[in-house]
C-alpha positions in Angstrom: -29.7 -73.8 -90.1 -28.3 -77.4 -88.9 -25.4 -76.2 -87.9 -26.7 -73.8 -85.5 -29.1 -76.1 -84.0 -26.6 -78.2 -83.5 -24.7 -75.6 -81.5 -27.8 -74.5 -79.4 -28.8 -78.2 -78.3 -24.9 -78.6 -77.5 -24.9 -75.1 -75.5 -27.9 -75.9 -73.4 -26.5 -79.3 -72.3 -23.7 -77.8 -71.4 -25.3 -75.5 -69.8 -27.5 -77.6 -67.9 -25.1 -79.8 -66.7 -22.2 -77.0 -65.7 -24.7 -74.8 -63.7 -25.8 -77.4 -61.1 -23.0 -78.9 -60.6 -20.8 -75.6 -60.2 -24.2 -74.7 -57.4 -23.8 -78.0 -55.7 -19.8 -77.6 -55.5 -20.2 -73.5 -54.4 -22.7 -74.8 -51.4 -20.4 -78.1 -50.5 -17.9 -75.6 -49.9 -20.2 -73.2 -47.8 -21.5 -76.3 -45.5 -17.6 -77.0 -45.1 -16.3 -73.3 -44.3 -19.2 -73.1 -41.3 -17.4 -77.1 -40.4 -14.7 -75.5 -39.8 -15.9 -72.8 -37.4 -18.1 -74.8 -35.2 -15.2 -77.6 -34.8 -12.8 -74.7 -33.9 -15.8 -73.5 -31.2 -16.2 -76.7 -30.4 -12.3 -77.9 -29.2 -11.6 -75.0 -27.5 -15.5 -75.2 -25.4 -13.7 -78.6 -25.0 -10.5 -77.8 -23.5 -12.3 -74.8 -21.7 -14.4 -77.7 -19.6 -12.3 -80.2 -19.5 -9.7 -77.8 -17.5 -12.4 -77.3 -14.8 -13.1 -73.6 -16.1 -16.3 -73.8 -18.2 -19.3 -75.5 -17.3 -20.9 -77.6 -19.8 -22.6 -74.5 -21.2 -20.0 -73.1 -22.8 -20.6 -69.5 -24.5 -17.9 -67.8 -26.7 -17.8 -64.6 -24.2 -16.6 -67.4 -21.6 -14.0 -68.4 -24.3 -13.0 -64.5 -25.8 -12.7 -63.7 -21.7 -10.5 -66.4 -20.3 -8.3 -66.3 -23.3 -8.7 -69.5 -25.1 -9.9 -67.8 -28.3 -8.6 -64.2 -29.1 -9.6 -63.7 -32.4 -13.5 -63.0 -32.9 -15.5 -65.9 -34.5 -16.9 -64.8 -38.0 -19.3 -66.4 -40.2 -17.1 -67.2 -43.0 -19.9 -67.0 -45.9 -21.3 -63.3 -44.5 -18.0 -62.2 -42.9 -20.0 -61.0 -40.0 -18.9 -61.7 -36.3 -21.1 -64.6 -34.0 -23.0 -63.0 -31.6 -21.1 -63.3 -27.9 -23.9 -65.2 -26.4 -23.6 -68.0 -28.9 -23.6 -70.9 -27.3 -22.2 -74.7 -27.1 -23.7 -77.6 -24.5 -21.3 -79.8 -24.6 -23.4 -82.6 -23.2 -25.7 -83.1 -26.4 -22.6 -81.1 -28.8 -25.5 -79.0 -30.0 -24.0 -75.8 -31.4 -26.3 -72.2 -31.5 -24.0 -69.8 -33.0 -25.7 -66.4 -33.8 -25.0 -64.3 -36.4 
């Protein structure tokens, strides 16, 4: 009977310590995968304006169109593509991408 008290109590602390920190680690690496995206969105909005061919509202049809990105943008925890009309003002570096 001691003996498997024992090995409850030990389970649920393990347990209790595992499961949060595997939840924080699974969402640190979400927040870094959508990083990545809007800093990819973000240099080429950059090199788009800064060659005189964007405006400082830059969308990614501008980008898909005048060739400085030719792979679609995806959301890399839904897979699904950004929405054309997502947007960058490069003035504030205020990102909308839509899903």
């Amino acid at each position: 009977m001691n003996k498997k008290v024992i090995g409850i109590t030990v389970a649920v602390i393990i347990g209790m310590i595992l499961i949060p920190t595997i939840y924080k680690i699974h969402e640190n690496h979400n927040e870094k995968l959508l990083l990545v995206v809007e800093k990819e969105f973000h240099y080429y909005a950059k090199e788009c304006f800064l060659k005189d061919e964007c405006s400082n509202v830059v969308t990614l049809k501008e980008l898909y169109e005048k060739g400085y990105m030719e792979e679609k943008l995806t959301n890399p925890i839904n897979k699904k593509y950004y929405d054309e009309e997502s947007n960058i003002h490069l003035d504030t570096n205020e990102i909308n991408l839509i899903s």
